[in-house]
CHARMM internal coordinates of N, CA and C (Angstrom, degrees):
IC EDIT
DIST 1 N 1 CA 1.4403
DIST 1 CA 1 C 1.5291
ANGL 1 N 1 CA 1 C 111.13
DIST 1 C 2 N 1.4259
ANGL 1 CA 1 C 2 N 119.54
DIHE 1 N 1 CA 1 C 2 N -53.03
DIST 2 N 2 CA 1.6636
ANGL 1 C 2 N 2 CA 122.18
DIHE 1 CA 1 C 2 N 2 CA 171.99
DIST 2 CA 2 C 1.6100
ANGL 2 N 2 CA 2 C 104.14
DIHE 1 C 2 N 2 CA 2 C -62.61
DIST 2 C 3 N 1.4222
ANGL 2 CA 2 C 3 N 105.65
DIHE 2 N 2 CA 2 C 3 N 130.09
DIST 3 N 3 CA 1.9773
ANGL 2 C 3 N 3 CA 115.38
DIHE 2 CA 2 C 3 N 3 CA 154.05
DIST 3 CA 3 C 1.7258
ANGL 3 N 3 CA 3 C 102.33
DIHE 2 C 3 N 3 CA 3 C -101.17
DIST 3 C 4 N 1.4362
ANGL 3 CA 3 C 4 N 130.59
DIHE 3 N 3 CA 3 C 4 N 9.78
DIST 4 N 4 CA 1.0960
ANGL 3 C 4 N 4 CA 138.17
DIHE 3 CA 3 C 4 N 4 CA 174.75
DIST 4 CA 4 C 1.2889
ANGL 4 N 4 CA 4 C 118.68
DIHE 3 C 4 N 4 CA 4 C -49.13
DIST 4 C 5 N 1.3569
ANGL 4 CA 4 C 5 N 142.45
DIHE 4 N 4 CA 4 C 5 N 126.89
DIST 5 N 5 CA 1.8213
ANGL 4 C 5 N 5 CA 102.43
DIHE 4 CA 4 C 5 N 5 CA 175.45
DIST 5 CA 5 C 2.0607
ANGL 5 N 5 CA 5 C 88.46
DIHE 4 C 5 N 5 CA 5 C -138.91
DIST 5 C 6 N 1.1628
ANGL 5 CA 5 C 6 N 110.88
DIHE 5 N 5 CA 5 C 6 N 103.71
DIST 6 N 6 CA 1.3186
ANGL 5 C 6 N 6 CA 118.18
DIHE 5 CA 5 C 6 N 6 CA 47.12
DIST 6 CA 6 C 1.3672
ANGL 6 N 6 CA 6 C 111.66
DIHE 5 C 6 N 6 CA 6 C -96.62
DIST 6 C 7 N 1.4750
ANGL 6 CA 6 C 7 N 138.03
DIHE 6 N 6 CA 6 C 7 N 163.84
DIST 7 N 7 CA 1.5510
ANGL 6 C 7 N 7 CA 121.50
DIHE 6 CA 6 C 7 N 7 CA 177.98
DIST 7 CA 7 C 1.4960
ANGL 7 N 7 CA 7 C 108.72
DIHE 6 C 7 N 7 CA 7 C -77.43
DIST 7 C 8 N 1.3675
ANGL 7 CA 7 C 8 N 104.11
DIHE 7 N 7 CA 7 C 8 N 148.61
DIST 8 N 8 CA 1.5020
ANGL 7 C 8 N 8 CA 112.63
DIHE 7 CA 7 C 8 N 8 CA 175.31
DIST 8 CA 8 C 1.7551
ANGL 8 N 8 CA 8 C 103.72
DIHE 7 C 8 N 8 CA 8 C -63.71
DIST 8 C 9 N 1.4567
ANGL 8 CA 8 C 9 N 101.13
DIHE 8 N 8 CA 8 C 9 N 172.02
DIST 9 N 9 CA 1.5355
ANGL 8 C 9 N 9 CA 98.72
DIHE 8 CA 8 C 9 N 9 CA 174.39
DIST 9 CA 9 C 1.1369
ANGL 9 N 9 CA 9 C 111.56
DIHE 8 C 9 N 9 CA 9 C -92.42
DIST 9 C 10 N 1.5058
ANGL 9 CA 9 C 10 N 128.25
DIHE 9 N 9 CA 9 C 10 N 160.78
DIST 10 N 10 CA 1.3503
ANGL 9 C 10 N 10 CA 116.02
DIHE 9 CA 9 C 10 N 10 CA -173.51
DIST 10 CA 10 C 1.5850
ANGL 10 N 10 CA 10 C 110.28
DIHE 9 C 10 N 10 CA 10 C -105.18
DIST 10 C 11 N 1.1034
ANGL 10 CA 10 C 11 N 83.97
DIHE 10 N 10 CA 10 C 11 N -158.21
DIST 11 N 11 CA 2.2455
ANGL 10 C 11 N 11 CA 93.49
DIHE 10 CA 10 C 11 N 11 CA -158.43
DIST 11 CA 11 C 1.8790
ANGL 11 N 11 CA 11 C 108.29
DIHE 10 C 11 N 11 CA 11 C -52.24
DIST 11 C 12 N 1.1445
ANGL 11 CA 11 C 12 N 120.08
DIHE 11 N 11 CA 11 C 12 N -36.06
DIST 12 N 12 CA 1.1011
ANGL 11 C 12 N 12 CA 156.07
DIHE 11 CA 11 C 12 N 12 CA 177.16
DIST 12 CA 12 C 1.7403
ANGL 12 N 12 CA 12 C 111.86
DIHE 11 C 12 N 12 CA 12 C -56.58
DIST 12 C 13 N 1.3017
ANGL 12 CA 12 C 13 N 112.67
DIHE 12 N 12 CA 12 C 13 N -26.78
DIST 13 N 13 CA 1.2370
ANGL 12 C 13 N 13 CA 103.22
DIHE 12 CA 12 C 13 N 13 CA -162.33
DIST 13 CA 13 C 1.4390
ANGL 13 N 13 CA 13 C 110.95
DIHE 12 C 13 N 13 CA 13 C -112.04
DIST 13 C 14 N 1.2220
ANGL 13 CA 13 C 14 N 130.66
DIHE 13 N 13 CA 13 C 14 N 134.52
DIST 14 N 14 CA 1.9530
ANGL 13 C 14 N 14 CA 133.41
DIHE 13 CA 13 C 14 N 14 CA -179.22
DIST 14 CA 14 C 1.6618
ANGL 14 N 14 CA 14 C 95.21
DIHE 13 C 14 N 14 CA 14 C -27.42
DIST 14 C 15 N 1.5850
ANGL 14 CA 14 C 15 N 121.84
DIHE 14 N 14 CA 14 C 15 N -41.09
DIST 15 N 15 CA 1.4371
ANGL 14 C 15 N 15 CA 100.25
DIHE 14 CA 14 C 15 N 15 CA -159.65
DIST 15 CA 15 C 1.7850
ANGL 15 N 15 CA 15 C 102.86
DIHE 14 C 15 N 15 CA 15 C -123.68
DIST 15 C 16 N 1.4291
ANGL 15 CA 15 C 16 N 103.35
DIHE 15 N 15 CA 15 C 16 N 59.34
DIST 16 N 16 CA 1.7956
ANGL 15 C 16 N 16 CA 130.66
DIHE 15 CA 15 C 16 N 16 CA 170.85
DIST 16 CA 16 C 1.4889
ANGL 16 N 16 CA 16 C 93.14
DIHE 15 C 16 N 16 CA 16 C -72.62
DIST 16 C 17 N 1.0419
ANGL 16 CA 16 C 17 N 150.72
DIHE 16 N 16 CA 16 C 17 N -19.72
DIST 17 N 17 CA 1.3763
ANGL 16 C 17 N 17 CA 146.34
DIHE 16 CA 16 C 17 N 17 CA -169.85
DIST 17 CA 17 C 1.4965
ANGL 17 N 17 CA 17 C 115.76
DIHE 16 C 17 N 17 CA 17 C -78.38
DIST 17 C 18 N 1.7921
ANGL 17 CA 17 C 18 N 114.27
DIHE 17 N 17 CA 17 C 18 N -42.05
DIST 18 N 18 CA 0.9631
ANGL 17 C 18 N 18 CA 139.62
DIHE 17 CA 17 C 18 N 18 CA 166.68
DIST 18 CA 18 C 1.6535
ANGL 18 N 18 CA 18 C 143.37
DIHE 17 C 18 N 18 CA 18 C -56.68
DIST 18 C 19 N 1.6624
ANGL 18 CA 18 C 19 N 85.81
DIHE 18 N 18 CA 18 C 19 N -5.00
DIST 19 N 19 CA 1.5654
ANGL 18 C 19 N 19 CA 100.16
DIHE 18 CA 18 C 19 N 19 CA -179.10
DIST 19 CA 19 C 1.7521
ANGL 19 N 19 CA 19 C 107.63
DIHE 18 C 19 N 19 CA 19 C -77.71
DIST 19 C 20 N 1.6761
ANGL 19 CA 19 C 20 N 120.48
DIHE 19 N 19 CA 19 C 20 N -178.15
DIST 20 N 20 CA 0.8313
ANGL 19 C 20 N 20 CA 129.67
DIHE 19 CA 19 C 20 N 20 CA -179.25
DIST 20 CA 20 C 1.7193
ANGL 20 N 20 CA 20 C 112.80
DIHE 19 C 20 N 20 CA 20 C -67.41
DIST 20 C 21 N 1.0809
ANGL 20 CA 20 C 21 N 113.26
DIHE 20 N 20 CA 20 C 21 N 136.08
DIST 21 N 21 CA 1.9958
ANGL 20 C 21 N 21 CA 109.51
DIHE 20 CA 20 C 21 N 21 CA 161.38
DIST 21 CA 21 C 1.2128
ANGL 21 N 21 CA 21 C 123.84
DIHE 20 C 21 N 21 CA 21 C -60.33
DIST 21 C 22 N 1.3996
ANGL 21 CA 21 C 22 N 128.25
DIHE 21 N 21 CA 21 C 22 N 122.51
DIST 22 N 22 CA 1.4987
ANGL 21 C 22 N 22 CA 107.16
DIHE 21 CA 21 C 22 N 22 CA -175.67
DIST 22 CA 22 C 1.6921
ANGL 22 N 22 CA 22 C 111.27
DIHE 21 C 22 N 22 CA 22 C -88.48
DIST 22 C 23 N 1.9073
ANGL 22 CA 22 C 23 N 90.50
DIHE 22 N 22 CA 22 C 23 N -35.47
DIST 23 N 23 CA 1.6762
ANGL 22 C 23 N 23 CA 107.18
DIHE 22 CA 22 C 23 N 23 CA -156.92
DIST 23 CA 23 C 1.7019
ANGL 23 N 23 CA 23 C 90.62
DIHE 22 C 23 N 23 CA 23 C -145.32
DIST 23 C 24 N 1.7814
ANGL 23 CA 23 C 24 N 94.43
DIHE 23 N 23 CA 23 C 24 N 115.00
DIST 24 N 24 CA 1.4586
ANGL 23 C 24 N 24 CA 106.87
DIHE 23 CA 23 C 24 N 24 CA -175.33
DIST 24 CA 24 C 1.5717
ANGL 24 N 24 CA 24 C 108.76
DIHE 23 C 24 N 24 CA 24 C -95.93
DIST 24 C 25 N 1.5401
ANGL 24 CA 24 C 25 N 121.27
DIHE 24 N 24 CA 24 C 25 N 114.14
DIST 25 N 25 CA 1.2686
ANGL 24 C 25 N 25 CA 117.79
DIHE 24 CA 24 C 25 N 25 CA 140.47
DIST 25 CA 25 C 1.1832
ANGL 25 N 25 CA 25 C 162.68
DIHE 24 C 25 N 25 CA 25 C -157.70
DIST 25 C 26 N 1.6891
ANGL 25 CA 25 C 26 N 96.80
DIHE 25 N 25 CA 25 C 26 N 112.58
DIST 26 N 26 CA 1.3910
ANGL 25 C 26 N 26 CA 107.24
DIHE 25 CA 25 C 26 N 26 CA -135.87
DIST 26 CA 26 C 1.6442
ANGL 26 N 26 CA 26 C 101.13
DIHE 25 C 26 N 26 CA 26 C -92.95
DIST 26 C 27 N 1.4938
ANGL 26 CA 26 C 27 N 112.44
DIHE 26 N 26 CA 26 C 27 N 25.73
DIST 27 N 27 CA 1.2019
ANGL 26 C 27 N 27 CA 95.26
DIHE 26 CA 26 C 27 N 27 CA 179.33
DIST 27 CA 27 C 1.5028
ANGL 27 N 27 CA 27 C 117.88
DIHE 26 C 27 N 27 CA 27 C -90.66
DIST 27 C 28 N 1.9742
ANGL 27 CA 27 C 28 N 92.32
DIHE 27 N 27 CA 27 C 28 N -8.22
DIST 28 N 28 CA 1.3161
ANGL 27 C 28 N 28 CA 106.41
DIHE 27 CA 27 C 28 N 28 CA -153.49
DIST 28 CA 28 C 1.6544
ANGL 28 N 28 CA 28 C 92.81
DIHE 27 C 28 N 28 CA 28 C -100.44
DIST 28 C 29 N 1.4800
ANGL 28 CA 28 C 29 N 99.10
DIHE 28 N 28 CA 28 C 29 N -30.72
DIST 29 N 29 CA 1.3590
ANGL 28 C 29 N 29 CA 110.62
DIHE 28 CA 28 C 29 N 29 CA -163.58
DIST 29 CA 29 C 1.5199
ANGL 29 N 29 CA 29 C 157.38
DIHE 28 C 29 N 29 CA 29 C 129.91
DIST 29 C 30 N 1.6166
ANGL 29 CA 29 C 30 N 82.76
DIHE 29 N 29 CA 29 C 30 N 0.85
DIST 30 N 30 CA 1.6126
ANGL 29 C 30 N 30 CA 111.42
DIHE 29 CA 29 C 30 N 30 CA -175.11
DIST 30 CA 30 C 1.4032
ANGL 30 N 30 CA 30 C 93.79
DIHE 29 C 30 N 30 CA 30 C -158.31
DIST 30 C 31 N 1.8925
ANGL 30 CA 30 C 31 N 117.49
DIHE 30 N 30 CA 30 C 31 N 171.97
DIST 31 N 31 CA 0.9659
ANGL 30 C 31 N 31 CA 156.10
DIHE 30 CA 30 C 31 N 31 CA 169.75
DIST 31 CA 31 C 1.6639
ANGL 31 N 31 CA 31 C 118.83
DIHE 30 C 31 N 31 CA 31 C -147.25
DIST 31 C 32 N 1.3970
ANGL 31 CA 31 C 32 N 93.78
DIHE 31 N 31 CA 31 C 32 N 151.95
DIST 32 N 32 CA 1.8191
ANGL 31 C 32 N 32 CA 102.63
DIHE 31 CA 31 C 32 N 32 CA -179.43
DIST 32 CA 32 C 1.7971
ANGL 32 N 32 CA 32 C 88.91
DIHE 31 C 32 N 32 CA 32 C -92.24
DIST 32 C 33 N 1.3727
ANGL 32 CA 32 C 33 N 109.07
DIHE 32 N 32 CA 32 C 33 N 170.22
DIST 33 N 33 CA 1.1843
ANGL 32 C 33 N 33 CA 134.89
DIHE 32 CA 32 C 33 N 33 CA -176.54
DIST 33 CA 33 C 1.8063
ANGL 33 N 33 CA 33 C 92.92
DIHE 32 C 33 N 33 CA 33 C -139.10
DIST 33 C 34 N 1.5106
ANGL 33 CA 33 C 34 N 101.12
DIHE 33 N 33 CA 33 C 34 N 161.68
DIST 34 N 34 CA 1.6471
ANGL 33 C 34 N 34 CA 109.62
DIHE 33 CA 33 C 34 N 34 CA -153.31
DIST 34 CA 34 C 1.6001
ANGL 34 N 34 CA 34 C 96.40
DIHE 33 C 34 N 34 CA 34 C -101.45
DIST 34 C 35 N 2.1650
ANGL 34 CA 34 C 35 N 122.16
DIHE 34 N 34 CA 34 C 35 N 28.55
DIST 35 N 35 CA 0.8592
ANGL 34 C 35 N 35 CA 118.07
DIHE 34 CA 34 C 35 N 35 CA 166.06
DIST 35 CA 35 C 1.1199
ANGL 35 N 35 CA 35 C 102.20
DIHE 34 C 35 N 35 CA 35 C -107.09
DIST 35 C 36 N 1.3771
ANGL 35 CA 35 C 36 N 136.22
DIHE 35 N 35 CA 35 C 36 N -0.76
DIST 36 N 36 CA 1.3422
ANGL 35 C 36 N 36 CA 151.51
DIHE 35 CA 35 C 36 N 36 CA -122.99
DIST 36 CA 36 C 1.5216
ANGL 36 N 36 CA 36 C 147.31
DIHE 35 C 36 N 36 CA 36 C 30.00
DIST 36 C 37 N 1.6333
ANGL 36 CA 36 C 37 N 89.64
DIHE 36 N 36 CA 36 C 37 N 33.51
DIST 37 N 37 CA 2.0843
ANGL 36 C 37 N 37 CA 106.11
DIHE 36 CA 36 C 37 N 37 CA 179.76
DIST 37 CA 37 C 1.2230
ANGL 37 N 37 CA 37 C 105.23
DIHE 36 C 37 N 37 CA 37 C -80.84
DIST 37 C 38 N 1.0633
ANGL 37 CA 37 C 38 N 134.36
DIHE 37 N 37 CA 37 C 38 N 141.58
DIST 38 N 38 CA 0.8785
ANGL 37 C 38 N 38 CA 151.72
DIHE 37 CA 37 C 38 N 38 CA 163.83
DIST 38 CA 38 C 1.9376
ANGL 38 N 38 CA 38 C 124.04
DIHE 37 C 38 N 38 CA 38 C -101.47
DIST 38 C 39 N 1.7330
ANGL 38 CA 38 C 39 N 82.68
DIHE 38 N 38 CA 38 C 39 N 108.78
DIST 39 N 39 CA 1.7872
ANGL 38 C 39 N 39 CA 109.54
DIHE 38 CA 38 C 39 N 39 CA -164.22
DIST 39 CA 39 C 1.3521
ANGL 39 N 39 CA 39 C 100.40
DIHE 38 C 39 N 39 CA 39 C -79.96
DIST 39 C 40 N 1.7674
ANGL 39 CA 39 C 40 N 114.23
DIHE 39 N 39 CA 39 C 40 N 112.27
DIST 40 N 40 CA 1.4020
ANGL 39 C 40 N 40 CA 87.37
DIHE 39 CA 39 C 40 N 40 CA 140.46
DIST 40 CA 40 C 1.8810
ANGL 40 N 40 CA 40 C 138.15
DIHE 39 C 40 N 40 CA 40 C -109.93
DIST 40 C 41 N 0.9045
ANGL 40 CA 40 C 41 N 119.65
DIHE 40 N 40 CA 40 C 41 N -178.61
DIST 41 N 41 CA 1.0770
ANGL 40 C 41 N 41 CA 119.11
DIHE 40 CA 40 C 41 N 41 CA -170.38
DIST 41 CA 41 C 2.1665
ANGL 41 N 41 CA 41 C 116.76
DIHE 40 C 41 N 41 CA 41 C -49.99
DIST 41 C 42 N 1.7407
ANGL 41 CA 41 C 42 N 108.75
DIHE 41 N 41 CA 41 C 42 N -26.66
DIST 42 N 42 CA 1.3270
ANGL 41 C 42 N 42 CA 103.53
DIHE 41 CA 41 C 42 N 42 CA 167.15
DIST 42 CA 42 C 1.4589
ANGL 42 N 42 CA 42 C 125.27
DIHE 41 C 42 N 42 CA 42 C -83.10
DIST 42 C 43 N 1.5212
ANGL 42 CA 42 C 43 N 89.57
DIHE 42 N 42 CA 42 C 43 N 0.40
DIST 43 N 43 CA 1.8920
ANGL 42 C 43 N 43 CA 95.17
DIHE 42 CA 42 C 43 N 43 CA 179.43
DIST 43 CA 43 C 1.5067
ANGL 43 N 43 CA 43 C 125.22
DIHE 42 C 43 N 43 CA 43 C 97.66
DIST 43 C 44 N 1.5061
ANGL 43 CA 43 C 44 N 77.74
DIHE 43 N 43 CA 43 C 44 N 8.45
DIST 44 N 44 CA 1.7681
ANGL 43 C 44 N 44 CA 92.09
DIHE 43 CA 43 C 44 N 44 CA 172.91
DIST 44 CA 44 C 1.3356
ANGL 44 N 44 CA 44 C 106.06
DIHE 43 C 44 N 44 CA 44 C -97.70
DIST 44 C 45 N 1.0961
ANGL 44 CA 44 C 45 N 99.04
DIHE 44 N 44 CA 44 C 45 N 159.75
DIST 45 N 45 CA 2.4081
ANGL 44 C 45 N 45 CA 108.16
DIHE 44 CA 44 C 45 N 45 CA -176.27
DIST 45 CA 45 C 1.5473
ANGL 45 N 45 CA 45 C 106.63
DIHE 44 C 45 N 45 CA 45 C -139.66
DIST 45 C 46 N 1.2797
ANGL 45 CA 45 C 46 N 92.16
DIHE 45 N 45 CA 45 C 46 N 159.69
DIST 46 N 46 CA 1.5263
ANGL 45 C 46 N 46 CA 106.92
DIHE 45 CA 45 C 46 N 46 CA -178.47
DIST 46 CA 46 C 1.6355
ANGL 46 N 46 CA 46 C 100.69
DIHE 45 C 46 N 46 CA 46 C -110.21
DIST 46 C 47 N 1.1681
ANGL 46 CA 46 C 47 N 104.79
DIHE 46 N 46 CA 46 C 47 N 124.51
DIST 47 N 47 CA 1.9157
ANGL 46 C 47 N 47 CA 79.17
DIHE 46 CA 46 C 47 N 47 CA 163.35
DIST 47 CA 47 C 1.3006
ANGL 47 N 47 CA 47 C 123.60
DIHE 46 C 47 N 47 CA 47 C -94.50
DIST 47 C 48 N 1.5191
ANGL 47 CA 47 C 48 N 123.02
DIHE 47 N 47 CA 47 C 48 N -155.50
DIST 48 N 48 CA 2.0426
ANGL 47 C 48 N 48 CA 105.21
DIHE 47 CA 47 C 48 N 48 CA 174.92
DIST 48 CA 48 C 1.5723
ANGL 48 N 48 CA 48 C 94.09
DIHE 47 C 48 N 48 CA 48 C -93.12
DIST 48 C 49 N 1.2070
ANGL 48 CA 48 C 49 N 122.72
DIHE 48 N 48 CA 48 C 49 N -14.12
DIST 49 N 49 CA 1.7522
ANGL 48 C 49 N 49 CA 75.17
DIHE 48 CA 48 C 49 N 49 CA 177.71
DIST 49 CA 49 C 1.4280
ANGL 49 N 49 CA 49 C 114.29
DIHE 48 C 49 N 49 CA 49 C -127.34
DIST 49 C 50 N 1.6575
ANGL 49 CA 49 C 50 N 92.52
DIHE 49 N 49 CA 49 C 50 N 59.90
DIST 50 N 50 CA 1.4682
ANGL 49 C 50 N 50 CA 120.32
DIHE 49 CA 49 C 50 N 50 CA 157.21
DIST 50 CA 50 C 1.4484
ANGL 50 N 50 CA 50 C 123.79
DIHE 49 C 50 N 50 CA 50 C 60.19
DIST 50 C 51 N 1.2982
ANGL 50 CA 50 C 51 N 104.56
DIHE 50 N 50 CA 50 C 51 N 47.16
DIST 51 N 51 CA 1.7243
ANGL 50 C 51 N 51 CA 149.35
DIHE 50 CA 50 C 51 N 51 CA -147.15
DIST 51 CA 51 C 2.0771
ANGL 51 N 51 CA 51 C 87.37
DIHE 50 C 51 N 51 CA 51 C -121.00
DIST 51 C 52 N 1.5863
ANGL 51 CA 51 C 52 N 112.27
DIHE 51 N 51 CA 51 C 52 N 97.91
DIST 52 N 52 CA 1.4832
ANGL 51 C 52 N 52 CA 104.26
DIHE 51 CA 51 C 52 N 52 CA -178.19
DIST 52 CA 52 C 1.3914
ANGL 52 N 52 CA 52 C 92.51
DIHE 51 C 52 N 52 CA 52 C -91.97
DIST 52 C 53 N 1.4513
ANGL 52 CA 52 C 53 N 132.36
DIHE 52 N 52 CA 52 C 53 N 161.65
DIST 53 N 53 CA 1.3703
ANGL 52 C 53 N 53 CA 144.91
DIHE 52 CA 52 C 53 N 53 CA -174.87
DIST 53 CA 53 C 1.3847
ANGL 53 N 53 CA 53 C 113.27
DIHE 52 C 53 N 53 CA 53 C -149.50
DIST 53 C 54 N 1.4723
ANGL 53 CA 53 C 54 N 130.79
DIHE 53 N 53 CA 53 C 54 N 88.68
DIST 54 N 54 CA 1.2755
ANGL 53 C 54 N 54 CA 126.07
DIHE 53 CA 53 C 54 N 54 CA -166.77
DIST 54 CA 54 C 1.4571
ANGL 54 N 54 CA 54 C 101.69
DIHE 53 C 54 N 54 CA 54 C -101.02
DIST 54 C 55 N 1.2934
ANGL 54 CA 54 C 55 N 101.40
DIHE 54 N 54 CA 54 C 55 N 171.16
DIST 55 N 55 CA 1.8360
ANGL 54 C 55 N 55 CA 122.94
DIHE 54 CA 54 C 55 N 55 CA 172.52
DIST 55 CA 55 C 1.5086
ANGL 55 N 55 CA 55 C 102.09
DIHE 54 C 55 N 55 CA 55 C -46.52
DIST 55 C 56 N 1.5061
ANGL 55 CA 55 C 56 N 121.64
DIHE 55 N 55 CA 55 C 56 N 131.16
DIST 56 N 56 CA 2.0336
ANGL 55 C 56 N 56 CA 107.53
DIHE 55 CA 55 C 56 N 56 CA 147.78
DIST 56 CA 56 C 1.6548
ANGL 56 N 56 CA 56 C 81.14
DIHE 55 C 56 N 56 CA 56 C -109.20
DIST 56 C 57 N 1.4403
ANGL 56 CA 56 C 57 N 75.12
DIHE 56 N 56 CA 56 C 57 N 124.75
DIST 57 N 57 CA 2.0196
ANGL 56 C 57 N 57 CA 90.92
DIHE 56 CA 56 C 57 N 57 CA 164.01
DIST 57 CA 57 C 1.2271
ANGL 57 N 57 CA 57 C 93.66
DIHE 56 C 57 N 57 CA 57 C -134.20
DIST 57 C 58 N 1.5293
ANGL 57 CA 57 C 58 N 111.68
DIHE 57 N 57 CA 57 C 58 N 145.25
DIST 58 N 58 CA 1.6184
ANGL 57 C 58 N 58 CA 132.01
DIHE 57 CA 57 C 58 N 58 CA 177.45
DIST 58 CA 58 C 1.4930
ANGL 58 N 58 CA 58 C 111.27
DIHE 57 C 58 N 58 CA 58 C -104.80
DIST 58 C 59 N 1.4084
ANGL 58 CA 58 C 59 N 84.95
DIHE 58 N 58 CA 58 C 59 N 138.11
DIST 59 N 59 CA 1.6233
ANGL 58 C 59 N 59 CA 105.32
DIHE 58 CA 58 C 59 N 59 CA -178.02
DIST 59 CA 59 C 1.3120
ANGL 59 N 59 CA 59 C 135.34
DIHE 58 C 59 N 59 CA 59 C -61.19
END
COOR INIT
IC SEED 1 N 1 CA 1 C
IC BUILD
């Protein structure tokens, strides 16, 4: 899926967040990344096979 080189990491990896943006929108509130996670703006992601991954933040 990445033509990036070095390649981004993929969906799979602690640092999937870090890949390239393919499709920005931040008006709405999210963007895809070119592993196909899906960022949103609180830092939570979707991955592709529909794997949700939210923030643990401590109180």
């Amino acid at each position: 899926m990445c033509d990036h080189t070095p390649r981004c990491p993929s969906a799979d990896d602690p640092a999937c967040c870090s890949a390239h943006v393919t499709a920005d929108h931040n008006e709405q509130g999210w963007c895809r990344l070119c592993n196909g996670v899906i960022l949103f703006d609180d830092g939570a992601y979707l991955r592709p096979d529909g794997t949700a991954v939210s923030l643990q933040r401590s109180a």
